[in-house]
RORO-415273 format. One record per atom (N, C-alpha, C): residue number from 1; residue in one letter; x, y, z. Coordinates in steps of 0.001 Angstrom, whole numbers, plus 500000, padded with zeros to 6 digits. Example, Ala and Ser with C-alpha at 12.3 -4.5 7.8 and 13.67 -1.06 7.14 Angstrom:
<sites>
SITE  resi  resn    east   north      up
SITE     1     a  513190  494310  507800
SITE     1     a  512300  495500  507800
SITE     1     a  513200  496700  507800
SITE     2     s  512850  497750  507080
SITE     2     s  513670  498940  507140
SITE     2     s  512900  500030  507870
</sites>
This chain:
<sites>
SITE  resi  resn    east   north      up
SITE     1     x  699911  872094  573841
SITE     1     x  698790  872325  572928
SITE     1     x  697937  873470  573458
SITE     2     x  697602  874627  572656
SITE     2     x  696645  875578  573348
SITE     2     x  695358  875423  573305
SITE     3     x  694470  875671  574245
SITE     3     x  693656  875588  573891
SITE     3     x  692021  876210  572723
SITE     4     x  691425  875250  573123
SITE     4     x  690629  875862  571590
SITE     4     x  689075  876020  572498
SITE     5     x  689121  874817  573511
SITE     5     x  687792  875620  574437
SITE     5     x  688573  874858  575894
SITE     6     x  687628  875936  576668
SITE     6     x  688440  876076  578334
SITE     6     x  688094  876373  579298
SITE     7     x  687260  875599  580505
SITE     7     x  686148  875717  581259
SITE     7     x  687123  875809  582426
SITE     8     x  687382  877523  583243
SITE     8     x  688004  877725  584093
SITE     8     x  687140  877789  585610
SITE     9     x  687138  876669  586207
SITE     9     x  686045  877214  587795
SITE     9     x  684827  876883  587570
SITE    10     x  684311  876515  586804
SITE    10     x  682696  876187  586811
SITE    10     x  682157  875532  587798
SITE    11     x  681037  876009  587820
SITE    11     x  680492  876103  589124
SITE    11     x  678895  875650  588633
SITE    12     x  678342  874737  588630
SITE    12     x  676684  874978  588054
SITE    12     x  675509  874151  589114
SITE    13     x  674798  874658  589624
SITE    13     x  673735  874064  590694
SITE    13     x  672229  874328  590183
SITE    14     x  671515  873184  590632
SITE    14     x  670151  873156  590151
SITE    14     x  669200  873590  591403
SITE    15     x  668749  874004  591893
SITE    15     x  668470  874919  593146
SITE    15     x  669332  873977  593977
SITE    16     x  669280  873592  595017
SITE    16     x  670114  873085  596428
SITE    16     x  671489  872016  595889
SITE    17     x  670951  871769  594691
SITE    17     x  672056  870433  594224
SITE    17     x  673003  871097  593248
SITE    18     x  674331  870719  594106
SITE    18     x  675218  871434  593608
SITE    18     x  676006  870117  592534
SITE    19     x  675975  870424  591038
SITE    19     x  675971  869098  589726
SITE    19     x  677842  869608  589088
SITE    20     x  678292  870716  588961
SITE    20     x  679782  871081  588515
SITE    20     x  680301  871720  589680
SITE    21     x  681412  871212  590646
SITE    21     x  681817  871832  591295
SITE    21     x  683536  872610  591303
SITE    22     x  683185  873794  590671
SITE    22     x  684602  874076  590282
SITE    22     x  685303  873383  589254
SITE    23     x  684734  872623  588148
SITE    23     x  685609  871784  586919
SITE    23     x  686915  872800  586070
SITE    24     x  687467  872325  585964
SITE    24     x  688354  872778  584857
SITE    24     x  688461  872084  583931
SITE    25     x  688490  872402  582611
SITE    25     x  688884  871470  581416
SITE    25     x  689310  871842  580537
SITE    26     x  690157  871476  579655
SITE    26     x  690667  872084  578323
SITE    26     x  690091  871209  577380
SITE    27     x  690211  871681  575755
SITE    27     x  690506  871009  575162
SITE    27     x  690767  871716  573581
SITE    28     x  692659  870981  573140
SITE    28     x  693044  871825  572826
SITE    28     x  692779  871156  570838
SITE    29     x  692869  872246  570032
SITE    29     x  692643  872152  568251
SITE    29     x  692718  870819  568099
SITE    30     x  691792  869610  567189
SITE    30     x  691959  868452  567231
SITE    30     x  692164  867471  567655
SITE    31     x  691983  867478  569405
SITE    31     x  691933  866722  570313
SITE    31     x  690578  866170  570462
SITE    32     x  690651  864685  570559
SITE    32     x  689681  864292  570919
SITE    32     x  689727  863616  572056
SITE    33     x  688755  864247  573222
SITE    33     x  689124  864142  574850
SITE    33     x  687367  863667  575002
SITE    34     x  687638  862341  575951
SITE    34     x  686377  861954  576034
SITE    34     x  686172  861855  577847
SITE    35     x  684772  862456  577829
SITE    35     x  684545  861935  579693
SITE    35     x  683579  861094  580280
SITE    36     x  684455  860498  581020
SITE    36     x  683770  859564  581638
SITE    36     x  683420  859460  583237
SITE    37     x  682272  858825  583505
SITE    37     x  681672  858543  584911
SITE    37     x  680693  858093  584975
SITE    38     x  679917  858129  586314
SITE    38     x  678582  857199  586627
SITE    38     x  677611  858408  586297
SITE    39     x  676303  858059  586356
SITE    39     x  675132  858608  585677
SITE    39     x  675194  859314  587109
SITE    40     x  674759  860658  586443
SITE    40     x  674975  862128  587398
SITE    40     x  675928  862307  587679
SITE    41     x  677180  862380  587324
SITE    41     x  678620  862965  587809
SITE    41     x  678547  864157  587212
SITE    42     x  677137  864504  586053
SITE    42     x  677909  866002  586096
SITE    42     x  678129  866443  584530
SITE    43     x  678574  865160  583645
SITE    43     x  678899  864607  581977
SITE    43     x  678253  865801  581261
SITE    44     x  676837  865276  581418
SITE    44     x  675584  866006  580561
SITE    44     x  675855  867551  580662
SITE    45     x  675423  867374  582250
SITE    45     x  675070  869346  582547
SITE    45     x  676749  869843  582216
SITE    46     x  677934  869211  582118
SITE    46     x  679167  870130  581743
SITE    46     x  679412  870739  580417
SITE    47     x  678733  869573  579504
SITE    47     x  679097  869727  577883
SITE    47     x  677863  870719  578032
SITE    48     x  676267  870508  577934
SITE    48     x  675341  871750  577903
SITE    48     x  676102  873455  578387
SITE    49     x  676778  873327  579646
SITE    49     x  677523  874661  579655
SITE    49     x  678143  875327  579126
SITE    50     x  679260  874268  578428
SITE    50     x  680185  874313  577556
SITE    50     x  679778  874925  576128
SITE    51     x  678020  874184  575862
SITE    51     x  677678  874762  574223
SITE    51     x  676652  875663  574930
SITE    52     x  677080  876481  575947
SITE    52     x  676082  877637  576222
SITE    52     x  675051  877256  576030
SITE    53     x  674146  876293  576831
SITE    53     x  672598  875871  576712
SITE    53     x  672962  875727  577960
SITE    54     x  673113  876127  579155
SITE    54     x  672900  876398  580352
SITE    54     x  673936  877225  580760
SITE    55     x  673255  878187  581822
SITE    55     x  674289  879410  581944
SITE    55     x  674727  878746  583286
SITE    56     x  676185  879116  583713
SITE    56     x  676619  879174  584961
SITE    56     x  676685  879709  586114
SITE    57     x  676859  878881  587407
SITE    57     x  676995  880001  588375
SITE    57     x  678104  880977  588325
SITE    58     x  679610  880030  588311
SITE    58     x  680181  881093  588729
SITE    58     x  681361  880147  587552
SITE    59     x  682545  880838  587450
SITE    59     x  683762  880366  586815
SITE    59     x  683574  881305  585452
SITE    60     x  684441  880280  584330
SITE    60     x  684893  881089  583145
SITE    60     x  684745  879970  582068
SITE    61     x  684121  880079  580582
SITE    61     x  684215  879357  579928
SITE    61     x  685007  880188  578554
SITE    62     x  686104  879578  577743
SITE    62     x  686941  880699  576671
SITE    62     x  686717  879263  575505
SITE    63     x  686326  880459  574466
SITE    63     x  686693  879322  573049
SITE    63     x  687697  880066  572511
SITE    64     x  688246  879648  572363
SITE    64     x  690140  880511  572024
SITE    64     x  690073  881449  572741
SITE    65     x  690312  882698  572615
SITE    65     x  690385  883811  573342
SITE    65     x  689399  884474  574057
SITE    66     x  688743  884175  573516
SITE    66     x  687003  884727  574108
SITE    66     x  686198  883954  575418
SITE    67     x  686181  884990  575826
SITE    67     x  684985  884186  577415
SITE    67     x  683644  884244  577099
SITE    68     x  683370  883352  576601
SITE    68     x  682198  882797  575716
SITE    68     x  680978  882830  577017
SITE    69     x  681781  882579  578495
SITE    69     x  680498  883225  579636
SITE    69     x  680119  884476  580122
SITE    70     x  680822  885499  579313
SITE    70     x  680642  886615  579542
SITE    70     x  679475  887133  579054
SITE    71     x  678442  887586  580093
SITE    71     x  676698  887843  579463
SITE    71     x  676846  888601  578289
SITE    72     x  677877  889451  578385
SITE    72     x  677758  890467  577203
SITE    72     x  677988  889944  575844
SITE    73     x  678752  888673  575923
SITE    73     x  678635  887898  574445
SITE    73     x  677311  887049  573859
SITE    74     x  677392  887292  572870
SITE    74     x  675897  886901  571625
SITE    74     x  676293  885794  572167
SITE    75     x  675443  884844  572405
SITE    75     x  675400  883356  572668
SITE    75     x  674977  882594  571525
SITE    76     x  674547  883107  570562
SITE    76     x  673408  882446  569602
SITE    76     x  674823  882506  568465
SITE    77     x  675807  883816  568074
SITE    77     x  677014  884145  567427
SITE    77     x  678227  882767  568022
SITE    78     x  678316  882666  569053
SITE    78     x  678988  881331  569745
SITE    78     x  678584  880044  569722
SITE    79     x  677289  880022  569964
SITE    79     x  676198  878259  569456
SITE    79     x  676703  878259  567922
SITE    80     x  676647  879026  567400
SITE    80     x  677006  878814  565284
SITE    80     x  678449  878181  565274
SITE    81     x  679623  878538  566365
SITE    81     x  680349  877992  566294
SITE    81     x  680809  876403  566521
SITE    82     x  679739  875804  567375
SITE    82     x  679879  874615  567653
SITE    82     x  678787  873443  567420
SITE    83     x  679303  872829  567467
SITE    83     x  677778  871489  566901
SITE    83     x  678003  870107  567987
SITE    84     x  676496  870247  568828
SITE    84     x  676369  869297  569534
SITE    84     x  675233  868356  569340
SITE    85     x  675409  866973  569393
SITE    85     x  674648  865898  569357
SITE    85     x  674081  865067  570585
SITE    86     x  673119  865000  570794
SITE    86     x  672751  864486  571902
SITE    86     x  672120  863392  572343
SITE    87     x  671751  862598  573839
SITE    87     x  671459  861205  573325
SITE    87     x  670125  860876  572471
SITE    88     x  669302  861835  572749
SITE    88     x  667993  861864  572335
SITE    88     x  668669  862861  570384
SITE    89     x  667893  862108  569475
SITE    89     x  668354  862502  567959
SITE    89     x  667910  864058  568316
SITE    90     x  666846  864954  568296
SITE    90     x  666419  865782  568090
SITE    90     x  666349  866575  566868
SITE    91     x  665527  865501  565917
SITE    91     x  665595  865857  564491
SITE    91     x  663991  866537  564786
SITE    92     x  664099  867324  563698
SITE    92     x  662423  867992  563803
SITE    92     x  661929  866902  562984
SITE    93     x  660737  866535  563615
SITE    93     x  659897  865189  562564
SITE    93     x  659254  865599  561138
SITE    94     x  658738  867252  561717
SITE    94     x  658035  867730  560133
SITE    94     x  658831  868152  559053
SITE    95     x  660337  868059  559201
SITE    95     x  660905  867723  557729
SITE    95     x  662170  866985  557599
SITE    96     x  662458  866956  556148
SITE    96     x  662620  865941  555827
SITE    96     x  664075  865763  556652
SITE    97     x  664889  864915  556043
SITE    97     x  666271  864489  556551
SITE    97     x  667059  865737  556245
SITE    98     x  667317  865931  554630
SITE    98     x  667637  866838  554228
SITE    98     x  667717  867774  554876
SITE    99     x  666109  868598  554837
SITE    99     x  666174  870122  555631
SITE    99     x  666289  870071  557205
SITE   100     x  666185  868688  557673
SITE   100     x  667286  868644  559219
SITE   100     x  668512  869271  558732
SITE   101     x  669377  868328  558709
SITE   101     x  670679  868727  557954
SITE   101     x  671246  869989  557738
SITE   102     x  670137  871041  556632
SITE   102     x  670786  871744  556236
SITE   102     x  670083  873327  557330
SITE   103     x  669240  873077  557898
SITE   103     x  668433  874113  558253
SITE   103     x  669628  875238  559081
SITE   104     x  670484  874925  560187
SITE   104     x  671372  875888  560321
SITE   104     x  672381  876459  559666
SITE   105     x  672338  875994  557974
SITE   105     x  673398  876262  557087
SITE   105     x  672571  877761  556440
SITE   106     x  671224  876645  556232
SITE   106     x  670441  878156  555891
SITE   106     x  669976  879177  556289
SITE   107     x  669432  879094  557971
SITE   107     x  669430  879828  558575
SITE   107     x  669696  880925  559517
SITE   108     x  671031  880326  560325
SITE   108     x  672008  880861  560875
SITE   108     x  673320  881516  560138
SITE   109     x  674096  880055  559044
SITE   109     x  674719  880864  558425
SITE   109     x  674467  881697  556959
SITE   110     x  673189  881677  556837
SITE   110     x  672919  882428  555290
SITE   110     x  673682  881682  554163
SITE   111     x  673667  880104  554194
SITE   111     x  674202  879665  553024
SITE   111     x  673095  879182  552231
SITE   112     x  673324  879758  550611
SITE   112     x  672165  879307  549748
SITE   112     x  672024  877768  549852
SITE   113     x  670186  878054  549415
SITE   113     x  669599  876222  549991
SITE   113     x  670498  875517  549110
SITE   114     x  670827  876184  547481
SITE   114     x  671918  875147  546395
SITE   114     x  672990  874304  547110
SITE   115     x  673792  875616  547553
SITE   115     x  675166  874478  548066
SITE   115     x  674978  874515  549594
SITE   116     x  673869  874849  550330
SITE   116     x  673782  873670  551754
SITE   116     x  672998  872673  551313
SITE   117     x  672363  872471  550140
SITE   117     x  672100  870681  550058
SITE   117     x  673087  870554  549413
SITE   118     x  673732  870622  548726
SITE   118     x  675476  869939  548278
SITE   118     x  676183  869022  549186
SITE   119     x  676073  870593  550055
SITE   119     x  676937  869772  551272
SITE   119     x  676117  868570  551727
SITE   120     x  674991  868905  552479
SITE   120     x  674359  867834  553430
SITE   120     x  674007  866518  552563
SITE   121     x  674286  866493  550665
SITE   121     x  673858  865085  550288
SITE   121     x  675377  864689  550579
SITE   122     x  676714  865237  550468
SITE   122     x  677939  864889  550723
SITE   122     x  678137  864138  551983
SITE   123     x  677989  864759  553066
SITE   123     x  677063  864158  554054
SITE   123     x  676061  863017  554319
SITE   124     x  675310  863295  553925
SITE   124     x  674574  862231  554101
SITE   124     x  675143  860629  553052
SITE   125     x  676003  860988  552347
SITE   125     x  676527  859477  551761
SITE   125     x  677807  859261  552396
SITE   126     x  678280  859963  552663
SITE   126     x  679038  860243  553919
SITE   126     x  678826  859089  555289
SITE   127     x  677683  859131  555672
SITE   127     x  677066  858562  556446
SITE   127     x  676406  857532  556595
SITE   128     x  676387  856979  554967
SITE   128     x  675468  855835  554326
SITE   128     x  673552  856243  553959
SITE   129     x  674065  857521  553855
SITE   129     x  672270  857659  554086
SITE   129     x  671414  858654  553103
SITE   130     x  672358  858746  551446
SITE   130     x  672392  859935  550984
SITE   130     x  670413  858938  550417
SITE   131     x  670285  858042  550054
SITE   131     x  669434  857515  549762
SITE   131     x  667690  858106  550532
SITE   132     x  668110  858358  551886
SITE   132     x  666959  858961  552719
SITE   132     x  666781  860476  553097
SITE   133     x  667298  860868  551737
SITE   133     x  667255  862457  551786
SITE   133     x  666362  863118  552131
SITE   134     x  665505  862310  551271
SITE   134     x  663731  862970  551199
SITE   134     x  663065  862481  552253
SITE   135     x  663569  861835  553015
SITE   135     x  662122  861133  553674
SITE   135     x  662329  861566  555213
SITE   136     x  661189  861178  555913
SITE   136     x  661277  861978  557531
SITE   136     x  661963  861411  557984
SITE   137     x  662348  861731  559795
SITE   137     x  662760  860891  560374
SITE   137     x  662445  859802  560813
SITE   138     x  661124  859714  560941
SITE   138     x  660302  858281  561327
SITE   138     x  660118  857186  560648
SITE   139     x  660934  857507  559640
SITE   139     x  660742  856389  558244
SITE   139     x  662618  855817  558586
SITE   140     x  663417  856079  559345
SITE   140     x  665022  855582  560002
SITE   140     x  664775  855307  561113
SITE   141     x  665404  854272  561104
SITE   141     x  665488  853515  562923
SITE   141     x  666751  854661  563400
SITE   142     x  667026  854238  564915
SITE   142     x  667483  855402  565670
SITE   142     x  668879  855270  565556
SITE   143     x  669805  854373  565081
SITE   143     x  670977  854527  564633
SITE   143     x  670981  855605  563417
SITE   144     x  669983  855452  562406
SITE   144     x  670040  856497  561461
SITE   144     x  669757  857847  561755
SITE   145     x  668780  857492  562467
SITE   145     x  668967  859100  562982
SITE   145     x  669708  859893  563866
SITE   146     x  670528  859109  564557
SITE   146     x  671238  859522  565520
SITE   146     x  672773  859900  564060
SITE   147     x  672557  859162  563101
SITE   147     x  673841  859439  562209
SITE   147     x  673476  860818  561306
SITE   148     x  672168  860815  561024
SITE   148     x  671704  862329  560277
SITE   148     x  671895  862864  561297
SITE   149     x  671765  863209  562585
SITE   149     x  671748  864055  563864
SITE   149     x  673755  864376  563727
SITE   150     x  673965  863912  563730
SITE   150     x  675838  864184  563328
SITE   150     x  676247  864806  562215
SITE   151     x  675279  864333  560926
SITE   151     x  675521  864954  559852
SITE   151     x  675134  866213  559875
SITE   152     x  674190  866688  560589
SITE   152     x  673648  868149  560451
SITE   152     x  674315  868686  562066
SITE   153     x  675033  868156  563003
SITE   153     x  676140  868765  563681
SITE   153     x  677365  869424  563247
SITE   154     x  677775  868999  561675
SITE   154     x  678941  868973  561408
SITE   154     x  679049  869817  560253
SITE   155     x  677353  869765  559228
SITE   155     x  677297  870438  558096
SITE   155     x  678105  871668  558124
SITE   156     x  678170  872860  559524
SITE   156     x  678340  873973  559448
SITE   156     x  680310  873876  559791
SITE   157     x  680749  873009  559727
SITE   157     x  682129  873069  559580
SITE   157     x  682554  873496  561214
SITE   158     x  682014  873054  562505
SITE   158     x  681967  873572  563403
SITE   158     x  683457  873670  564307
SITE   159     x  683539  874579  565208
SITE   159     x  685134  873991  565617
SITE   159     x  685007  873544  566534
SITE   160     x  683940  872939  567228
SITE   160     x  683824  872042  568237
SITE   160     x  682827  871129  568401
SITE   161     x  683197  870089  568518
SITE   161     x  681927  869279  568752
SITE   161     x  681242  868332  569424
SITE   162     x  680225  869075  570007
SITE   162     x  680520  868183  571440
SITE   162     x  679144  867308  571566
SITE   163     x  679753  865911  572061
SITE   163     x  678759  864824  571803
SITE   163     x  678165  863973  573540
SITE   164     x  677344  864133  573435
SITE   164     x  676475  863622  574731
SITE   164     x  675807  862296  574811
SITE   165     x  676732  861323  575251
SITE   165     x  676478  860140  575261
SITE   165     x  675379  859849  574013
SITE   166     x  675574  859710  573327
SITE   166     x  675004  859489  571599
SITE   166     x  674956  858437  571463
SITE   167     x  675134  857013  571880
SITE   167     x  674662  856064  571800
SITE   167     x  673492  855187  572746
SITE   168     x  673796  855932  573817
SITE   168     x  672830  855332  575046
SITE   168     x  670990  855169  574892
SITE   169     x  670626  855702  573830
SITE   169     x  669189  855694  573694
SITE   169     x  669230  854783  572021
SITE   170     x  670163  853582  571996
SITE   170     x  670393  853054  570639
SITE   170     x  670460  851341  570952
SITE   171     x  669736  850514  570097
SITE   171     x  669636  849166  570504
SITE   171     x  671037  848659  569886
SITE   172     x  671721  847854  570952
SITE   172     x  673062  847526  570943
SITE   172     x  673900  847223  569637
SITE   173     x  672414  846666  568770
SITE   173     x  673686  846364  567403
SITE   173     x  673683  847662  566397
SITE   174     x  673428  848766  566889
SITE   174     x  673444  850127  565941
SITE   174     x  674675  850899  566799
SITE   175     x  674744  850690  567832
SITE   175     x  676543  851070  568719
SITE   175     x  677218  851117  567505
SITE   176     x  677656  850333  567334
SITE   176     x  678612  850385  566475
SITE   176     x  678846  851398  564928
SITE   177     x  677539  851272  564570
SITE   177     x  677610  852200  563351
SITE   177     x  678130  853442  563134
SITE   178     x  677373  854035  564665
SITE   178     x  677290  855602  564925
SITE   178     x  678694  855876  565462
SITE   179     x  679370  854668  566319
SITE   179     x  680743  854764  567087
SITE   179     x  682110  854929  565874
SITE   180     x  681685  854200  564973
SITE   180     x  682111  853800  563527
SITE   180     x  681958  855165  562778
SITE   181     x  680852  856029  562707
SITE   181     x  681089  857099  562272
SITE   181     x  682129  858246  563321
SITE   182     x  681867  858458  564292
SITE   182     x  683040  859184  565467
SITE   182     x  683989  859002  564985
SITE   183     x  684770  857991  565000
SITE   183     x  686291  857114  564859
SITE   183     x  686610  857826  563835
SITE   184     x  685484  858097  562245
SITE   184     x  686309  858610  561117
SITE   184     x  686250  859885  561651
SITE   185     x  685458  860730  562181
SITE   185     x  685524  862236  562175
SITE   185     x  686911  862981  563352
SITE   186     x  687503  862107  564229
SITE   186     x  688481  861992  564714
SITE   186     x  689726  861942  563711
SITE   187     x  689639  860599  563003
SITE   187     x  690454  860434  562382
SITE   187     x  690752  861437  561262
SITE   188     x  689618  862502  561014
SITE   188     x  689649  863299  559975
SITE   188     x  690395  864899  560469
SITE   189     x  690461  864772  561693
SITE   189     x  690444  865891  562992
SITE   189     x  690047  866682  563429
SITE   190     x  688534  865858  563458
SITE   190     x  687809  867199  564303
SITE   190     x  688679  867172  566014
SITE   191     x  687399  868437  566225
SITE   191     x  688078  868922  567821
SITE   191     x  686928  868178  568514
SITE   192     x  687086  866910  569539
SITE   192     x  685487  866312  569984
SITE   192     x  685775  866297  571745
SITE   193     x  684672  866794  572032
SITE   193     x  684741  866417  573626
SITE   193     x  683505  865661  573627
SITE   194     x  683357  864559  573964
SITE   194     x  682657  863530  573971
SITE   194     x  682493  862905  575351
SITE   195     x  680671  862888  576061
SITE   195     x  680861  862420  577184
SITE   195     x  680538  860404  576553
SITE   196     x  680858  859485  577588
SITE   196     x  680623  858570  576963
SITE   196     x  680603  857023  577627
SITE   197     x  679731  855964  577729
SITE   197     x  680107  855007  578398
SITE   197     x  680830  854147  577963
SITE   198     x  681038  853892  576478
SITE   198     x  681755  853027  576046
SITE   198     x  683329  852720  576181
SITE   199     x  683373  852350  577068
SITE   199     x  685026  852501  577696
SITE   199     x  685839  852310  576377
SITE   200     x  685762  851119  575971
SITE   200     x  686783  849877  574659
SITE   200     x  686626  851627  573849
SITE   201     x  685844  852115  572985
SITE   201     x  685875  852940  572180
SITE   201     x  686335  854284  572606
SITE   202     x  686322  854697  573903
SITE   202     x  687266  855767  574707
SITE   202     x  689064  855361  574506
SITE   203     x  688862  854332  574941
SITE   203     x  690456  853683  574943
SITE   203     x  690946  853985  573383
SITE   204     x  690063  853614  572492
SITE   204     x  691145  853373  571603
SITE   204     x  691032  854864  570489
SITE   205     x  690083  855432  570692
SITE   205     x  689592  856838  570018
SITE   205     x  690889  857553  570822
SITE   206     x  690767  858385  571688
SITE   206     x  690247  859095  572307
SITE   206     x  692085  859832  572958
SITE   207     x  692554  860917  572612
SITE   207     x  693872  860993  572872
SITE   207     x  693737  861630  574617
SITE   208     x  692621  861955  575044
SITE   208     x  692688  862254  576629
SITE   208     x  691388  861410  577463
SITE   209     x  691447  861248  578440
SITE   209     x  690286  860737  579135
SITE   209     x  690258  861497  580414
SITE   210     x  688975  862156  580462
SITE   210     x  688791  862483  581835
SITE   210     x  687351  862093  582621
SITE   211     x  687954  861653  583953
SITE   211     x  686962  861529  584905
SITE   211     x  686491  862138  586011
SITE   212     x  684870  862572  585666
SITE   212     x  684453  863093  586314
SITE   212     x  683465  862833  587114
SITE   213     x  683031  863031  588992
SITE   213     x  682349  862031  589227
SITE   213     x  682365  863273  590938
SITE   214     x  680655  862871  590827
SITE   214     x  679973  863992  591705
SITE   214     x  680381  865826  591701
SITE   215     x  680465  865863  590282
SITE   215     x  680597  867364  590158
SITE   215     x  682068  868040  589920
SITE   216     x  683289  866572  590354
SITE   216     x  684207  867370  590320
SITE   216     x  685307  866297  589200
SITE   217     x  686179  866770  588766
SITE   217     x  687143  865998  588208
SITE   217     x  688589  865313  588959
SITE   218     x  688321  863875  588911
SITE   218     x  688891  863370  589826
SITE   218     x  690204  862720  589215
SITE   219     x  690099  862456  587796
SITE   219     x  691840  862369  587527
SITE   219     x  691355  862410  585807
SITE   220     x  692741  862961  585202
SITE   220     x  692579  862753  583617
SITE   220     x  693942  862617  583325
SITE   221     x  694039  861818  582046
SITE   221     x  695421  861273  581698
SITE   221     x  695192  860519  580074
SITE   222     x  696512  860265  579083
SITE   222     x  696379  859183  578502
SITE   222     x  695107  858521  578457
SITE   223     x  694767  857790  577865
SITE   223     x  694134  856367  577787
SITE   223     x  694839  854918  578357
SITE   224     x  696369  855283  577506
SITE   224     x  696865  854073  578127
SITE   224     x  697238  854437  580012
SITE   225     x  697499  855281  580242
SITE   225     x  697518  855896  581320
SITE   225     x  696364  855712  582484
SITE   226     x  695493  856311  582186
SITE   226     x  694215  856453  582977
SITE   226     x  693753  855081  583067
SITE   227     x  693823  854137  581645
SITE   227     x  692989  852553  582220
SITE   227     x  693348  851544  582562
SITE   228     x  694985  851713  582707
SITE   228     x  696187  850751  583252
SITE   228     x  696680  850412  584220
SITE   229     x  696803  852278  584826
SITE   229     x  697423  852080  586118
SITE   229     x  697091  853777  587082
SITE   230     x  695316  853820  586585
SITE   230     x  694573  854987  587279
SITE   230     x  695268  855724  588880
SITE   231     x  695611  856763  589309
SITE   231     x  696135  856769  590329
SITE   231     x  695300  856690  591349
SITE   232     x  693896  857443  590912
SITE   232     x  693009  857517  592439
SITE   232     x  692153  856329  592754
SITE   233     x  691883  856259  593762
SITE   233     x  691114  854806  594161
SITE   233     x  689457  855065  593682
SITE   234     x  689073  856262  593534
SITE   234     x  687623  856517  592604
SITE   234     x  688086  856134  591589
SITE   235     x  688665  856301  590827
SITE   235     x  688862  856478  589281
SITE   235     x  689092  854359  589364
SITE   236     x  689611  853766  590219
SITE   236     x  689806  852985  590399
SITE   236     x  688929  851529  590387
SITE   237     x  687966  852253  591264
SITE   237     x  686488  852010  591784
SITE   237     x  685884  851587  590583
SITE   238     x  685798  852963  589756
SITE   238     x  684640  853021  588736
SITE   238     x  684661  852573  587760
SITE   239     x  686433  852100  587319
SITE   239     x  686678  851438  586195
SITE   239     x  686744  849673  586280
SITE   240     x  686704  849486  587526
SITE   240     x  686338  848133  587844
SITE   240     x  685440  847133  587364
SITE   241     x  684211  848295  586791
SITE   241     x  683059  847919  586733
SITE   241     x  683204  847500  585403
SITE   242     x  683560  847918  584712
SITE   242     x  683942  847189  583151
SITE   242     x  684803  846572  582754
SITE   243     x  685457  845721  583925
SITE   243     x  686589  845263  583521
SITE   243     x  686765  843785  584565
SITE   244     x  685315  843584  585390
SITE   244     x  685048  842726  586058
SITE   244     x  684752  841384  585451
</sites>
């Protein structure tokens, strides 16, 4: 499978603390590859690199052919290409659902407001939510907004999409909704690199798993592979913990 994005050597440190050490990762057209580890291995700050919202020290990041870390590339021309969701919704509160939704359709890609609300009510019933078009975000509990926060990830038809533990700031019986929406957009084929704790929903989503843990990547494989019969004794360690 070739790839479609491709983090060669990364390298990323926060003054003395060194958080990516040398990662490599692929991930190739319609794969959905999810990563996993303990809080600070690295998850967060890899995917932020990845959607160019933090620059690197040293290595190579390519979305198909292009070295998307090369200073001389538009970063803002490369962010249009991808749509990331994060654990925190980050809907703007002063409007509505809607113009969440559609605001990088209209703004970035110059699509008339007509058919970027087309899309985003398609979307939003899509999502169960064409009903709260009009209204803010503070008027949806945080499963809903974490599901408009996807809908306006995706409005722009993105070719990557990368999701940052998206359930972890969600009261346990809304898991499911938002996990429930993933599953179809997989199933539909998007391209998802997804960091994530939910093991059960890694396993059964998810056609790669990789683990990553203190900066570096310590084994990736299968699903049935990686949670059966893990080779390294970290990877070993860490999956213990959910299965105790």
């Amino acid at each position: 499978m070739s790839a479609l994005l491709r983090a060669s050597g990364v390298w990323k440190s926060f003054g003395e603390r060194e958080v990516l050490r040398g990662v490599d990762v692929t991930l190739g057209r319609h794969e959905v590859v999810a990563l996993i580890g303990a809080s600070g291995s690295g998850k967060s700050t890899l995917l932020r690199c990845l959607g160019l919202l933090e620059p690197i020290d040293d290595g190579q990041i390519f979305l198909g052919d292009l070295d998307i870390s090369d200073p001389r590339v538009d970063g803002n021309r490369v962010r249009a290409r991808l749509g990331a969701v994060f654990q925190s919704y980050n809907l703007f509160p002063h409007l509505s659902v809607i113009d969440n939704v559609t605001l990088a359709s209209r703004v970035v890609h110059r699509m008339p407001r007509a058919a970027a609300e087309a899309r985003a009510l398609e979307l939003l019933e899509r999502v169960g939510l064409a009903d709260y078009a009009r209204q803010h975000p503070d008027r949806l509990s945080g499963g809903q907004q974490q599901r408009v926060a996807i809908a306006r990830a995706i409005a722009t038809d993105p070719e990557v999409l990368l999701l940052d533990e998206i359930t972890s700031a969600l009261d346990p019986e809304l898991v499911g909704e938002v996990l429930e929406l993933v599953r179809g957009l997989a199933a539909d084929g998007a391209t998802i690199l997804m960091a994530t704790h939910e093991m059960a929903f890694a396993r059964d989503v998810a056609d790669r798993i990789v683990f990553l843990d203190a900066g570096v990547i310590v084994e990736e494989g299968s699903p049935a592979a990686l949670f059966t019969a893990p080779r390294e004794a970290r990877t070993r360690e860490f999956l213990a913990r959910f299965t105790a």
